[in-house]
N, C-alpha and C positions, 0 to 999 in steps of 0.2 A: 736553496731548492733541493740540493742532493741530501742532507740532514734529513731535513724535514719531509722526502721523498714525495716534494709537488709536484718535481719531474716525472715521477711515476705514474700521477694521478694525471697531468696534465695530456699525458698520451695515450695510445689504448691499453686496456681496453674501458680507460676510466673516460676521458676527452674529457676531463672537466674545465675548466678556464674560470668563472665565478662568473660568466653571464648571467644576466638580468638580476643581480647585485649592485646596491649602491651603497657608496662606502664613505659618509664622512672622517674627515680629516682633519681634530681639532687637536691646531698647535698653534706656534707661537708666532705665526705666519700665514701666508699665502703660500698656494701651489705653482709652480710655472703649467699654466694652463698650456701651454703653447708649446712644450718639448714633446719630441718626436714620441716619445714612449708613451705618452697621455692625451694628446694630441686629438680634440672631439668627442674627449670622453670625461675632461676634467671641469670643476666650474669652481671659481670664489664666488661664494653666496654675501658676503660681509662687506668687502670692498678693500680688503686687506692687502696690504702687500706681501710681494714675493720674497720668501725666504729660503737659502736653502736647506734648513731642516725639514721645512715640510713636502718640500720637493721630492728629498730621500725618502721621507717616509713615503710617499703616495707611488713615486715607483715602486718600492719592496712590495707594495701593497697588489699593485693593476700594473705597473711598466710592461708594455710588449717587447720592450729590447730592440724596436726598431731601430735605434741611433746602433745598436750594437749586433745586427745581424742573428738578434734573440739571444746571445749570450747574455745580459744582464738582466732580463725582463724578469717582474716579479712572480708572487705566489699565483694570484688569480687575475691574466693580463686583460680579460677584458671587464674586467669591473668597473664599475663608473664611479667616478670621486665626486664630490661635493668636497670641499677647502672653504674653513672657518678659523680665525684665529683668537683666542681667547685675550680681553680686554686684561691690562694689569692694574691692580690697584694698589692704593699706597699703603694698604694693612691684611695680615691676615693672607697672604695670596696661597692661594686653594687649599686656606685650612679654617677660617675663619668667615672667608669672602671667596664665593664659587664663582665672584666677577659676573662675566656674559654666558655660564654654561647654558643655563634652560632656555634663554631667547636663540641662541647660536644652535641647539639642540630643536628647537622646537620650528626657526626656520627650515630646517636640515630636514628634518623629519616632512613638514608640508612640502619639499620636494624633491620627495622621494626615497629618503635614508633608508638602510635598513640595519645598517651596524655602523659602529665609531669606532675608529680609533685614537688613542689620548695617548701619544707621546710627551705628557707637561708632568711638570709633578712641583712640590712646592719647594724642594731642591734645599731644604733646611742645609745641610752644610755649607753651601757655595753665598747663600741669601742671609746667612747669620742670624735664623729664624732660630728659638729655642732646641734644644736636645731634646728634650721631654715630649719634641712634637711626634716622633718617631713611636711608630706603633696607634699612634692616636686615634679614634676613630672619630673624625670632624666634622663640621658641619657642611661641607664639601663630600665627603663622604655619605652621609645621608639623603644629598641630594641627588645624588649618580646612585645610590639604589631605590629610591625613588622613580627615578628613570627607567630603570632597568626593569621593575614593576611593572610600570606602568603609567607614567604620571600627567593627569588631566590636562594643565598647564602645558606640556612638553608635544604630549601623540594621544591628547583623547584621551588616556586611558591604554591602551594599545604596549604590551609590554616589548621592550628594544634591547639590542644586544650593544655590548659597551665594552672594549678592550683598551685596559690601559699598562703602562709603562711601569714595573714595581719600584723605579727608580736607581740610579746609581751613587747612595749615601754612601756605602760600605767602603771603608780604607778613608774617610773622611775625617774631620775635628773630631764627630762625635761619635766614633766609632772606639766602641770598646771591647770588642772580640768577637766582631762581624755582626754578630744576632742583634736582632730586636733595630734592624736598620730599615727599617719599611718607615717611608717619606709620605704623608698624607699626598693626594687621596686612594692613593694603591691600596689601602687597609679596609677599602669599605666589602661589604660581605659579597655585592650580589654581580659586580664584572669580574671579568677573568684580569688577574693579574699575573703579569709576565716577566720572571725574571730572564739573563741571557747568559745566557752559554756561547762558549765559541764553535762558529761551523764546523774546522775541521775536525776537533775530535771530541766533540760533546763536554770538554771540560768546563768550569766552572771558572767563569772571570774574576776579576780579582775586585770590581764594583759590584756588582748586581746588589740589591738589597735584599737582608732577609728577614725571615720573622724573629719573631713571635710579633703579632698584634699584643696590646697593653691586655686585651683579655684574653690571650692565650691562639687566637685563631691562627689555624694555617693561612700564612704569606708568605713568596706568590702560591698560586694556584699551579702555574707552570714555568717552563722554561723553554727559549727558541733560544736560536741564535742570532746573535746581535752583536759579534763583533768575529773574532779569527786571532789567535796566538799564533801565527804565522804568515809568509806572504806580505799581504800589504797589510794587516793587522786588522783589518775594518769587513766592513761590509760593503760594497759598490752596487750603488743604485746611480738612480738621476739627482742629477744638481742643476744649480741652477742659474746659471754662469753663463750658457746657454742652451738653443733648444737640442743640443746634440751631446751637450754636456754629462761627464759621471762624476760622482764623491763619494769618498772614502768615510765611513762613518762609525761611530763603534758605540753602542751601550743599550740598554733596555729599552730607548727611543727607538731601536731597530729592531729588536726583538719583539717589540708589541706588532706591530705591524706585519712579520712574519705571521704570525700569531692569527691577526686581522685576515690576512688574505686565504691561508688555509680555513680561517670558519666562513668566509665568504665561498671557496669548494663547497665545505658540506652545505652550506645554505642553498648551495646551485643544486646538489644532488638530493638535498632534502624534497627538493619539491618536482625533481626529476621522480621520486617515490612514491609521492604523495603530493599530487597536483591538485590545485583546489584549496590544500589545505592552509590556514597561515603559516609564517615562518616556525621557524620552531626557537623556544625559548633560549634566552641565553642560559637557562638550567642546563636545557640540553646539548648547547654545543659544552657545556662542563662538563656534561656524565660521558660525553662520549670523548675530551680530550683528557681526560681523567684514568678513565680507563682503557686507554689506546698508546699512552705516552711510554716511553719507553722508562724505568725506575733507577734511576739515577741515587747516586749516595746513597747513607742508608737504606735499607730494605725497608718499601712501604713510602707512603710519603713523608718529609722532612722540611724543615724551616728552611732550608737552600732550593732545594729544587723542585718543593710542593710535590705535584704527584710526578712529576720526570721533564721529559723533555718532547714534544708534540709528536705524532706522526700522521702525515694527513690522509696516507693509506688504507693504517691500521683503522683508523678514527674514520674511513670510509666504510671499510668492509664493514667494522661493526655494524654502521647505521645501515647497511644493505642487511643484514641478517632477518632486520624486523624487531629485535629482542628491545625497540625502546617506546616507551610509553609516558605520555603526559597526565596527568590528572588532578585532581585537589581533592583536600583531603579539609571537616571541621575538627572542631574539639573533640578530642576520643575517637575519633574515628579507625574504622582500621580496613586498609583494601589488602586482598590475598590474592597473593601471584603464586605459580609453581613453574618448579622445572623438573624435568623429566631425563636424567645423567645417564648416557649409557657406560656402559664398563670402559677404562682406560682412557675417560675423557679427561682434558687437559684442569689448571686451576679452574673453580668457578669462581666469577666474580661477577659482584650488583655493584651498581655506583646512584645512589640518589642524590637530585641535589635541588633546591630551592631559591629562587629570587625572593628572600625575603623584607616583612614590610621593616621600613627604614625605622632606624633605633635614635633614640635619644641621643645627642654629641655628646663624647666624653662620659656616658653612663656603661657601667661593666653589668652585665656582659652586655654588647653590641646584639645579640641574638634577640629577637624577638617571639617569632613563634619557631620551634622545637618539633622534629619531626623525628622517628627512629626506625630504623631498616633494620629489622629482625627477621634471621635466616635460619629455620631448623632442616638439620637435617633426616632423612631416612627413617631414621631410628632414634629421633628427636631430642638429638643434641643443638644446641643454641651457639652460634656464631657470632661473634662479636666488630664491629668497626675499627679503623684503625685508629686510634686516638695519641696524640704526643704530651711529653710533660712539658708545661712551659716552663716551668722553675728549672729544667734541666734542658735547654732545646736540643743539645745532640744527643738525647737519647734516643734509643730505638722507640719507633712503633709498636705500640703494644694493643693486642687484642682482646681484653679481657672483660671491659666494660661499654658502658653506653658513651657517645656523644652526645655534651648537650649544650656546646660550643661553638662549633662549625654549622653552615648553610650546607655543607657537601658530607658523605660518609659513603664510607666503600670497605661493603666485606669480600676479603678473600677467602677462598679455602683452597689451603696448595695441593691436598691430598683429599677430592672428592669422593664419598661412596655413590656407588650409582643408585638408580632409585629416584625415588619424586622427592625435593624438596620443597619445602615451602617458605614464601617472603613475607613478609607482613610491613606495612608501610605505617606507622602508627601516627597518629594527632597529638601528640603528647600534649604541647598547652600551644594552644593557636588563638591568644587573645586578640589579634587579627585577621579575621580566617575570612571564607575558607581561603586556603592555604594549596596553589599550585604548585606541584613537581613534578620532577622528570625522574627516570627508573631506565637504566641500561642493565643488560645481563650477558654475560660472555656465553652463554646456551641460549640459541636460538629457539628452542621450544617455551620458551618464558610465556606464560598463558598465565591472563587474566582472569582470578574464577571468584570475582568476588568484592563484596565490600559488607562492611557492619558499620549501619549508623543511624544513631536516632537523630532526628533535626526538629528542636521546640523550638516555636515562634511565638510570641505574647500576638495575641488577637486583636483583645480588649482588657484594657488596665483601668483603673479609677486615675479620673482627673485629680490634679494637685490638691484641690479642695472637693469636699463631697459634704453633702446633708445630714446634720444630725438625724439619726434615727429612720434610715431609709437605706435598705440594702444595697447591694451592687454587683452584679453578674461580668466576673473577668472571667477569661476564655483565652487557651493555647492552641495552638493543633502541632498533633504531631508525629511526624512523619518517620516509619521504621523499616529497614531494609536488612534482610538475613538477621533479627532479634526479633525477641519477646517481652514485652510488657509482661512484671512479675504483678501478682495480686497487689491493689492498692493502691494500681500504679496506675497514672496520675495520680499529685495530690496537692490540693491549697494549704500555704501554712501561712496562719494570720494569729495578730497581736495586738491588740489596742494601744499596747504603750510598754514602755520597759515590761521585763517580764518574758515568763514562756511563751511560747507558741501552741497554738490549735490547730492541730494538724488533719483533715476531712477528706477524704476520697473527691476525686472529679467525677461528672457526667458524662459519660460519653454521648456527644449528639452525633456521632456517626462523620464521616467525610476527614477520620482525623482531629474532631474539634472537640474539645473538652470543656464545661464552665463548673464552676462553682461561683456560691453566693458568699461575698462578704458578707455580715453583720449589720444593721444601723449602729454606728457605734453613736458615744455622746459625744455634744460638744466637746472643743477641746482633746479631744484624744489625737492619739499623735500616728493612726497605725499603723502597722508593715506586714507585706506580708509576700510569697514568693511561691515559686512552682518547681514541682521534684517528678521527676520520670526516672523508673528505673527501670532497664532492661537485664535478660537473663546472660548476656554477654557482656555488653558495654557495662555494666552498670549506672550509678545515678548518674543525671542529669540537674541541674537547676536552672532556675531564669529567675531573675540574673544569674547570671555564669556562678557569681559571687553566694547566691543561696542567701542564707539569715545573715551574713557579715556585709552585707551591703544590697538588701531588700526593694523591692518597690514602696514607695510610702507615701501618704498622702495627709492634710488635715482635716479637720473637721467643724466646719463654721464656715461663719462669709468673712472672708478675708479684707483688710483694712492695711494699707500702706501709705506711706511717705517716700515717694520716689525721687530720686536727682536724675535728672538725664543728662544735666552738665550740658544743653544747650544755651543755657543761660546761666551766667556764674552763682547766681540762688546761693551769695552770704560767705563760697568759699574762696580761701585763699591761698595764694603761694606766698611762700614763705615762713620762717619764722627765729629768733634767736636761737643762735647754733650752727644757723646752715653755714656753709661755706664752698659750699660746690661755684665753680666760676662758668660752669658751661653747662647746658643741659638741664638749669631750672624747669621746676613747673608750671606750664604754662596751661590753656585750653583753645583750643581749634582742632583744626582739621589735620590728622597727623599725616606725613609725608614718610611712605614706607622705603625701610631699609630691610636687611636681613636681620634687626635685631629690633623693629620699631614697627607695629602696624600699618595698613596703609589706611586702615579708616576706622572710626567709631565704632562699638558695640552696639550703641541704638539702631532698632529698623528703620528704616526710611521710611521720616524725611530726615529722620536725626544725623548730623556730621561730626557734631562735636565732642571729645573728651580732654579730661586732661590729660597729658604725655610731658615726659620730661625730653622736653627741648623738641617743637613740634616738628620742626626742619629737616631733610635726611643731608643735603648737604652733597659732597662729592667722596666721603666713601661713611659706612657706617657710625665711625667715629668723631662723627666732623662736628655735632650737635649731640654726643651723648651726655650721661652726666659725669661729670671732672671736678677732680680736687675734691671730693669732701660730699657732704646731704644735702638732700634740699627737701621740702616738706611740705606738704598738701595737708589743708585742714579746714573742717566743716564748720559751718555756723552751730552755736550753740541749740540744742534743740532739747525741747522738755519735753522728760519723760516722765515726769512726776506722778501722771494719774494713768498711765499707761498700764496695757494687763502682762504679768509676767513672764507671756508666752511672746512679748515682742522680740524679733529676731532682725539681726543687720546682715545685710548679702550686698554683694558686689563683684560688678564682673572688672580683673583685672589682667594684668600682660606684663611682666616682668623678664628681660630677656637679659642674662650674664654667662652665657655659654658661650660666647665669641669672643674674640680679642684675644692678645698674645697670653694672656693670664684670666684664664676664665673659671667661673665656679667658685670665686671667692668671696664674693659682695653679698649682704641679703638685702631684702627687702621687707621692713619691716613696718606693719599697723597696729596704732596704739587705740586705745579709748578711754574717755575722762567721764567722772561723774561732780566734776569741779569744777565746771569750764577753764579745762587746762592747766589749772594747778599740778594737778597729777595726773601721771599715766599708766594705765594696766595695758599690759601685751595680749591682744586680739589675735592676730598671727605672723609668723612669723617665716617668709617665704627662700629657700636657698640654704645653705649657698649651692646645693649640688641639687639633684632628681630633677624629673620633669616639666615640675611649673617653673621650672630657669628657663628654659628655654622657649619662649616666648609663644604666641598664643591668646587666644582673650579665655580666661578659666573665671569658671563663677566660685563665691566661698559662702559662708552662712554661718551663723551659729547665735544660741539665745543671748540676748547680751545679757541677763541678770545672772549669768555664772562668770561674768567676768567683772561687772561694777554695780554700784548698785541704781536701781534707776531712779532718775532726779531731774531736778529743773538744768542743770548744768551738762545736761551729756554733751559732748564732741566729740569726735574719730578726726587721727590723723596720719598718711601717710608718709613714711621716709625711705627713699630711695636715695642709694649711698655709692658712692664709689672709692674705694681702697687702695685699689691697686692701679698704679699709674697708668699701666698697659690693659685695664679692662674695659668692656664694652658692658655700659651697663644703660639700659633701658628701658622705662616704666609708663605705665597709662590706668586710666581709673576710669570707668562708665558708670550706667544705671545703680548708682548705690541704693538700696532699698531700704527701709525697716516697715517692718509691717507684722501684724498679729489678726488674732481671730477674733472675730465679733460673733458671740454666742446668740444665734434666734432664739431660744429657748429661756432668756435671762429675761428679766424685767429691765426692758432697754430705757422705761421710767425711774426707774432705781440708779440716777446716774451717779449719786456719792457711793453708791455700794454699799448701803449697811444695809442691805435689806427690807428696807421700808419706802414706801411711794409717800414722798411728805414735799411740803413745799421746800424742804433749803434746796431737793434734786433740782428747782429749775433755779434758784440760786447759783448753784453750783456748773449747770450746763451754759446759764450766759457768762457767767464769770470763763470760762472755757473757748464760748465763742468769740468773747470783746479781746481775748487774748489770740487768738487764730492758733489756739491748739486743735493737733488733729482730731481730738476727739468731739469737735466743735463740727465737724462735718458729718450731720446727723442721720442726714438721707442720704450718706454714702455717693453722691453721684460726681464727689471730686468738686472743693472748693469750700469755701467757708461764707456761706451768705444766709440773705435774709429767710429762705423756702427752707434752712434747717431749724431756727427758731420755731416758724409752725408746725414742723413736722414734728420737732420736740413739744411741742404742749397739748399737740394731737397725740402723741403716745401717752402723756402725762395724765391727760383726760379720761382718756379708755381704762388707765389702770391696769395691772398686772393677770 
């Protein structure tokens, strides 16, 4: 408390204590609900037992030091705890396998949470988990910023505040000269991570963890104290031995908690300020213990002590000033703050920082959307963030460039001119947007004067399929705040098919809303086409984001397919010579989710079925994966002999190899024959690393007459493989499609296709139909029966 001066806060003329805060408590245990310091105010929500690490921590957190006459009582005494203890499992534990967090979170949360603390970590040295895990960014890690977001599953949507533990690896097996000691899930971007210091003289213990994250990111974010290099060497909270009981405790499981109970103050003073309003995010309890904390080691922030060491004073008085501010920002966007310096005012410093959306496991960089704090000054010099070099982690802080790295950035300026500056919060690429943040400024006169931003929203798009030779009216609106639309601006860019684009001005219908007319394009054309807004500030825009490299598109004719929906096994099978996997064959039913395996089908309801390797989840992820070796899905032979060249094969699949002790190494690989399996051409080929590894139901497509040629013998077949003894590898297959356009505008008599209406075309359509080829289903209405013969000789008859 004297460190971190809660003493201070805790009496006038602050009287804060963290009432009407509630604070869960997930560790590896239960709370003693029942000791004098917590006594009325604690609860096990799980049914866990009492441990006493979690004991300690929930006093450091709320203890009133009853048992001790208020000497021991923690940061924020009358805080309410909630106590949950995280399930252990036999693989992966909180790198692979987040266990019970979101169910234990999501209890916590219906009653009544408002912040967590996570004293756990996956302890890679003590658990003989790999080295490599260190720095990782996990799938555990994306789940807790998830959370910290906002996460459906977890609070609604509702984003929460989450304080965890950076770990005690460092002076371990795998420590090779302190750095890059950060223990999954301390590494994830969007909780505060806590390394520890010792109380009495702020110095730097000889465990804590430190960075660099595997992509360079500042870990921890901070420092408390968490143990003492003298005295009785620890920290003294409640234990739990009995209800009068204390324990002596030492490491970053004590330091988080310190950490937890000062942002449970500002949470109480937050809304002493601002009543009515919700909590405020955990961006914001960052920007303000970011820029409040005292700077420890290097000048600037550092891979040891992040941005320093807490103070819940300083990090009050800021938030009393006013100078902090929440908002969201899209793509491009840019909001403009000022401040207004008088002569011999002290540094200025901004701290922005973001809960951003959770990143792909194990993909560098962890950042997903990108935000920049640009500070000019007076006389319009540009000030820079502070950025570190990971290839070098004790190098200084350096101020010279952008971050595009870190969720948090903070420019200083030691030697301010006075005069008005100005901030700019920028959208750099927010492929998940919009994009919330928080903005602290050390001058209270920080005034809001502004934003620039266009926002295009598609209207009306053409459906998948559209009518030969009959136009179509798409339409945006769009919406601009402090910019101008430059001449021209809007505009449609359309294509019929490979080739340039034609690019036409929009209509303005007023209210914001724009249309232009596609073309009747012909049969068979394949077009695209997309929308461009330029302003005299922002400049362009597109929609899709992507512009011409990844367009709106549609085709042109009445669509004809051969769908599997894998409710019924329709001809396919598992297995084949080669395989050798002994676990996690392919199977088809109802898949039983794990973190690496769906919980159900791709089809809409009523459909439950697909195939999955090894449909079972079992008692941890690995119980029913696939092991030892391939195993292989493969279709009935199907003719494409009379088929038009535009037939295309799609399928929705799930592939998940991001988990396990050895992830990203397996692919997932789909072939197709034009020889009923004689031979194989590679279709696609999914892994071993980006995205579609980590599981998901993702659809794919593409023509197959650029991969084989098309024939009476086609088949497709899946192999999902496992390599590495220690990986989790996962696979599933739905609605496989192939399907092409049926020209209205063709002589649908003409069924050999040369051209001419003669009797072998109905030769040639029964011969079609007594085989139950698709092109035997003539009236289109799905099936192969007797009303297509007539419909064929009723076309036949009319003639062309």
């Amino acid at each position: 408390r004297i460190l971190t001066r809660a003493n201070q806060v805790q009496a006038a003329p602050y009287n804060l204590n963290g009432a009407g805060v509630t604070a869960l408590v997930f560790d590896g245990g239960g709370v003693r609900t029942t000791h004098q310091d917590l006594a009325g105010r604690a609860t096990i929500i799980d049914g866990s037992g009492v441990i006493d690490h979690a004991t300690h921590v929930a006093g450091t957190i709320a203890g009133n030091g009853a048992a001790s006459s208020g000497n021991n009582r923690g940061m924020a005494p009358a805080t309410v705890i909630l106590s949950a203890a995280i399930t252990t499992g036999p693989s992966g534990w909180l790198y692979t396998n987040p266990n019970d967090i979101e169910a234990d979170y999501a209890n916590a949360f219906s009653q009544g949470a408002d912040i967590a603390n996570n004293s756990i970590g996956t302890n890679v040295n003590n658990n003989g988990f790999p080295c490599s895990w260190h720095g990782d960014y996990s799938v555990t890690d994306s789940v807790i910023d998830a959370i910290v977001r906002g996460s459906p599953a977890v609070s609604g949507g509702a984003p929460f505040r989450i304080v965890w533990a950076a770990g005690n690896e460092r002076g371990g097996r795998c420590d090779s000269g302190g750095f890059r000691t950060i223990g999954p899930p301390a590494g994830s971007k969007n909780h505060l991570s806590i390394g520890a210091v010792n109380s009495n003289d702020d110095s730097m213990t000889g465990f804590s963890g430190w960075g660099p994250t595997d992509d360079g990111r500042l870990k921890p974010d901070f420092c408390a104290p968490g143990c003492q290099s003298n005295s009785d060497f620890g920290v003294t909270s409640c234990g739990s031995a009995g209800n009068a009981a204390y324990s002596v405790l030492c490491g970053t499981s004590m330091a988080s908690p310190t950490a937890a109970g000062v942002a449970a103050l500002i949470m109480q003073e937050w809304t002493n300020l601002r009543p009515g309003e919700p909590w405020p995010r955990n961006s914001t309890l960052k920007v303000l213990l970011a820029q409040s904390a005292v700077d420890l080691g290097n000048a600037g922030p550092d891979y040891r002590f992040g941005y320093g060491s807490i103070r819940a004073d300083a990090a009050i008085d800021l938030l009393r000033t006013g100078a902090v501010v929440e908002r969201e920002l899209g793509q491009d966007f840019v909001d403009y703050y000022s401040v207004t310096l008088a002569p011999g005012a002290p540094a200025l410093v901004f701290t922005a920082a973001w809960d951003d959306a959770p990143g792909t496991p194990n993909v560098i960089p962890a950042l997903v959307n990108d935000l920049d704090i640009r500070v000019y000054s007076p006389d319009g010099t540009r000030y820079y963030p502070w950025t570190l070099t990971p290839s070098s982690p004790n190098t200084l802080a350096q101020r010279d460039t952008e971050d595009h790295l870190n969720n948090i950035e903070q420019v200083r300026v030691d030697a301010a001119m006075p005069g008005e500056w100005t901030i700019e919060v920028h959208g750099t690429s927010i492929p998940q947007g919009p994009q919330a943040y928080s903005l602290v400024a050390s001058d209270a006169s920080l005034t809001f004067t502004g934003a620039v931003s266009i926002t295009v929203e598609p209207v009306t798009v053409a459906p998948a399929f559209i009518d030969p030779g009959v136009p179509f009216t798409a339409s945006i609106r769009v919406q601009i705040e402090n910019d101008t639309l430059l001449p021209g601006s809007p505009a449609m860019h359309f294509r019929a098919g490979p080739g340039a684009y034609t690019s036409i001005p929009m209509i303005d219908r007023g209210g914001g809303l724009y249309e232009a007319d596609l073309p009747g394009f012909s049969c068979g054309d394949l077009p695209q086409y997309y929308f461009t807004v330029s302003g005299e500030i922002l400049g362009n825009f597109a929609v899709p984001q992507a512009g011409a490299a990844a367009p709106y598109s549609a085709l042109v004719g009445t669509p004809q397919a051969i769908v599997y929906d894998m409710e019924t096994a329709a001809g396919w099978v598992s297995g084949a010579p080669g395989d050798t996997a002994h676990l996690g064959q392919w199977e088809r039913g109802i898949p039983q989710q794990t973190i690496a395996q769906p919980g159900t089908d791709h089809t809409p309801d009523p459909g439950v079925n697909c195939w999955v390797t090894g449909r079972l989840a079992g008692a941890n992820p690995d119980a029913y994966d696939v092991d030892g070796g391939r195993t292989t899905l493969i279709s009935p032979v199907i003719d494409l002999a009379d088929s038009d060249s535009s037939i295309r094969l799609g399928y929705w699949r799930w592939y998940s190899n991001s988990t396990g002790a050895s992830p990203n190494i397996d692919t997932f690989v789909i072939n197709v024959s034009a020889d009923a399996g004689a031979t194989w051409s590679s279709f696609e080929v999914v892994g071993p690393g980006g995205p579609s590894n980590a599981g998901g139901w993702r659809y794919h497509e593409a023509r197959i007459a650029d991969f084989v040629p098309l024939t009476a013998g086609f088949q497709i077949r899946f192999i999902a493989s496992d390599i590495g003894s220690t990986s989790t590898v996962e696979a599933a297959i739905d609605d496989v499609t192939l399907y092409w356009i049926l020209c209205n505008d063709a002589c649908a008599a003409d069924f050999d296709g040369n051209g001419q209406r003669e009797v072998p075309d109905i030769f040639a359509f029964l011969s079609a139909w007594f085989a139950q080829e698709p092109a035997g289903d003539f009236d289109g209405v799905g099936g192969i029966a007797v009303p297509d013969i007539f419909a064929f000789l009723s076309a036949w008859f009319a003639g062309c």
